[in-house]
C-alpha positions in Angstrom: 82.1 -122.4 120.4 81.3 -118.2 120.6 83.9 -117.9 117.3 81.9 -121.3 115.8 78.1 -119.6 116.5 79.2 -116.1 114.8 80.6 -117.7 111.8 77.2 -119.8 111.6 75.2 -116.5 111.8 77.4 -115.2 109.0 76.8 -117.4 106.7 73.6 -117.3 106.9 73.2 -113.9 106.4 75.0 -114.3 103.5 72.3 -117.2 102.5 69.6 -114.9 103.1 71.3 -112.0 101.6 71.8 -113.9 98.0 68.2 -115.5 98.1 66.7 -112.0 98.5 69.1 -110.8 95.4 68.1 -114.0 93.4 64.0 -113.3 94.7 63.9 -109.7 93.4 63.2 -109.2 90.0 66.1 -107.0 87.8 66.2 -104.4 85.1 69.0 -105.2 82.6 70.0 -102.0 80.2 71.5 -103.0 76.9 72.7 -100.6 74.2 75.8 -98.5 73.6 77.7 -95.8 75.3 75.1 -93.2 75.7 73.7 -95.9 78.0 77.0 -96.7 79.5 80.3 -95.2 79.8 83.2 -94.2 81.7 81.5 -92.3 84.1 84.4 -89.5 83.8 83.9 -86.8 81.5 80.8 -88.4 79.8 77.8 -90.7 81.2 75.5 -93.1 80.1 72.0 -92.7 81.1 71.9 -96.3 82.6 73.9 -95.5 85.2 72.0 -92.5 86.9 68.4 -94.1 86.5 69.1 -96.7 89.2 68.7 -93.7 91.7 65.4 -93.5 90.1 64.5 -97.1 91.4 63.8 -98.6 94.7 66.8 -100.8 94.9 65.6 -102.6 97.8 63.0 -104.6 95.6 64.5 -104.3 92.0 68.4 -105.2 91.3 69.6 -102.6 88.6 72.2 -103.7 86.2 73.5 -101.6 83.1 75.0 -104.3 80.7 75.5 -101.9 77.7 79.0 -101.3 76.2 80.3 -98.2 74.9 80.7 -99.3 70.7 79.0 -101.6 70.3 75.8 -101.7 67.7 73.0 -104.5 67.8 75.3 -106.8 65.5 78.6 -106.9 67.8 76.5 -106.9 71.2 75.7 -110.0 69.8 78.8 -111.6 68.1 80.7 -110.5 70.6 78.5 -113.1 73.3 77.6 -110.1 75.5 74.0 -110.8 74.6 74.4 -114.4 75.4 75.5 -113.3 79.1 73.0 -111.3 79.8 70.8 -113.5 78.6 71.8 -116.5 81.2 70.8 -114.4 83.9 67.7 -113.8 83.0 64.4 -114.9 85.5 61.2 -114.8 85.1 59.7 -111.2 86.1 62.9 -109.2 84.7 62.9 -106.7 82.5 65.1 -105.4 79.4 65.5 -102.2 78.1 67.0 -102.1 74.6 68.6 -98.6 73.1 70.8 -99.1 69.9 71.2 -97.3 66.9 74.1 -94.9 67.5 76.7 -97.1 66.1 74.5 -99.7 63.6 74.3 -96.9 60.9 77.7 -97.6 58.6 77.6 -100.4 55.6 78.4 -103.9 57.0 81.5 -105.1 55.9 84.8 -106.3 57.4 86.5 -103.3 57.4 87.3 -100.9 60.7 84.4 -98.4 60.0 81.6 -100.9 59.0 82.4 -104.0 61.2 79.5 -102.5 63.6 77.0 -101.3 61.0 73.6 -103.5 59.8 71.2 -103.8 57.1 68.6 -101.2 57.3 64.9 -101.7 58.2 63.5 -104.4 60.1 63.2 -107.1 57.4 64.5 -110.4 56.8 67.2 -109.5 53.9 71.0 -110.6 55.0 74.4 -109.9 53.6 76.9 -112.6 53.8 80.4 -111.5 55.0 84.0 -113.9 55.0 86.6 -111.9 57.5 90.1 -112.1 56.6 90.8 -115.6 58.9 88.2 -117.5 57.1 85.1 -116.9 59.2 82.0 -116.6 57.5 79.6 -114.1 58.9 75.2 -113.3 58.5 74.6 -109.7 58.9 70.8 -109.3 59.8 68.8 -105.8 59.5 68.7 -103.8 62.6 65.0 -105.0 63.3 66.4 -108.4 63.2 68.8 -108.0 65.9 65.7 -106.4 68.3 63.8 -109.1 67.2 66.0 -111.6 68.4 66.6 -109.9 71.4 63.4 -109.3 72.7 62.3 -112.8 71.8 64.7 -114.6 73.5 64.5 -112.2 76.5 60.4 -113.6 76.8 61.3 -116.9 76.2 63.6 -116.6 79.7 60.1 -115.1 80.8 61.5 -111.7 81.0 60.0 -107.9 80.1 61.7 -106.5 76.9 61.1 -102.5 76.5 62.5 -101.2 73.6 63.6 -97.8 73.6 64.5 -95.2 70.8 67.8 -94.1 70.6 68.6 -90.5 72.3 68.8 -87.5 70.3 72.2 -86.4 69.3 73.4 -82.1 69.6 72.7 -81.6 65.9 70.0 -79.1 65.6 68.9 -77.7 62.1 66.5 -74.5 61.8 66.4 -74.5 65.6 64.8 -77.9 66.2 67.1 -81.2 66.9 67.1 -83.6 64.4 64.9 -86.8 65.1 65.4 -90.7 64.5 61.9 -91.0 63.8 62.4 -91.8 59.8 64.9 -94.6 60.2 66.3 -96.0 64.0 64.0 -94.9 66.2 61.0 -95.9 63.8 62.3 -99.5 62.7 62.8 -99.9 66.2 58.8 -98.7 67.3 57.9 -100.8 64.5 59.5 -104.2 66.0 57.8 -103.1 69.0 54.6 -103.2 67.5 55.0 -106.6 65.5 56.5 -108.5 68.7 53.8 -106.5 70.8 56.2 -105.4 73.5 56.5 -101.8 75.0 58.2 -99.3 73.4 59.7 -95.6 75.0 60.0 -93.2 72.5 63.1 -91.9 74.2 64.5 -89.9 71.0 60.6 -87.9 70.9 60.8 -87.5 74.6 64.3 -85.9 74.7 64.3 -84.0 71.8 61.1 -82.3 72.7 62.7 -81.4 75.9 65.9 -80.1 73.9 64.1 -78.5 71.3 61.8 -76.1 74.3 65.8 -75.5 75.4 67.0 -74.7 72.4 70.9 -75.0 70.9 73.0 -73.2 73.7 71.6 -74.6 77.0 71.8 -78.4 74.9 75.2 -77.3 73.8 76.6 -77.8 78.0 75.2 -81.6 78.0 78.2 -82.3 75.4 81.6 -81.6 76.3 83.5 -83.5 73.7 81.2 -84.4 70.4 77.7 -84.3 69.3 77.0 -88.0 71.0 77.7 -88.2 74.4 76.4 -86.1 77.1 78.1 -85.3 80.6 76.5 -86.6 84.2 73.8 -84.0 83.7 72.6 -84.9 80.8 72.5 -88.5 81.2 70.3 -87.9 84.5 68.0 -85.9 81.9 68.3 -88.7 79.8 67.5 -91.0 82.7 64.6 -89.3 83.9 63.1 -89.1 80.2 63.2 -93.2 80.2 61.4 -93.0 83.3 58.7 -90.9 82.5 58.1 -92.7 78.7 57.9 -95.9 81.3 55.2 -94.2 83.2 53.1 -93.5 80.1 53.1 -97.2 79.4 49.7 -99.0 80.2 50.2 -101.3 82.8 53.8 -102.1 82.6 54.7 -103.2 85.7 58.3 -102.1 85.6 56.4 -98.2 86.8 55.7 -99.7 90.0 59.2 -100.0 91.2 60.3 -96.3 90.4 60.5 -93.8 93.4 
């Protein structure tokens, strides 16, 4: 009876456990590697900035993939997942652009890349078995996303992409002509909130200058180590701030 009563009590902790994960709302990250990565030698930011939270009432998720650009999060159904979970009073964040940037074709080097801009044009692709493929502009592919994200009732934030180590006449150089501007843009027309994570970074690298950004990257120009995602992180957090009334700010630390 003793052994009957404890494994009663177990389970339903574990009822009460799950209802409370189910009851809290989440933050899903999507995006590439410099939101997540291998955690090794290189970091994406989404992984620190759950620190940043109060975990006990928001669940933190990072559902980005390392390669992937707005076209193959979506064909390759990891959109769709995340999308499943989604509950009313979740939010989104949204960071692509580092690997959308090559011509969109079937080959290796541009199987990632999209049309340019935020408009409606499309290029039709056929892959070597026969399947026929849509390539949309990289506005599309936000739209789509953040779209279907409110129609599960859920917060889309879009965020700029971060700032690569590539610095010319001593300032970094900016995705505010092309990524990081279509991407302000689609927040403006789908009237969502939008960080300007590439401004926000690259003003912080730019008072830093070359050398002291030079340690964040120990392999390439692209990914940073655990230090510079937590920068990273913490720059997301404090665009989120900035936002009127987003209710995401009031479950940071």
């Amino acid at each position: 009876m003793r052994k009957d009563i404890i494994l009663l009590g177990l389970l339903v902790m574990a009822v009460i456990f799950a209802f409370r994960k189910q009851d809290k709302p989440a933050l899903h990250t999507i995006g590439d590697s410099t939101v997540r990565n291998a955690n090794k030698e290189t970091w994406g930011w989404g992984t620190p900035i759950a620190d940043l939270f109060d975990t006990t009432r928001i669940h933190v998720e990072n559902n980005a993939m390392a390669g992937r650009s707005t076209r193959t999060f979506l064909s390759e159904g990891r959109w769709d997942k995340v999308l499943e979970t989604l509950k009313p009073g979740d939010f989104v964040t949204m960071q692509f652009g580092h690997n959308d940037g090559s011509a969109p074709d079937t080959t290796k080097a541009g199987r990632r890349g999209v049309l340019r801009g935020t408009g409606e044009e499309t290029k039709v692709l056929t892959w070597p078995d026969g399947k026929v493929e849509t390539v949309h502009t990289y506005g599309w592919y936000l739209r789509k996303f953040v779209r279907e994200a409110k129609a599960k009732g859920a917060m889309p934030i879009l965020v700029s992409m971060i700032p690569r180590n590539q610095f010319k006449d001593g300032k970094v150089l900016r995705a505010d002509k092309d990524f990081g501007k279509w991407a302000s843009e689609v927040a403006t027309q789908e009237q969502v909130y939008f960080v300007d994570l590439n401004r926000i970074v690259a003003d912080k690298y730019d008072a830093m200058g070359p050398e002291k950004v030079k340690a964040f990257f120990p392999g390439d120009h692209t990914h940073t180590n655990l230090e510079g995602a937590k920068l990273n992180a913490l720059s997301v957090t404090e665009g989120i701030k900035d936002l009127k009334g987003c209710p995401l700010a009031q479950y940071l630390r």
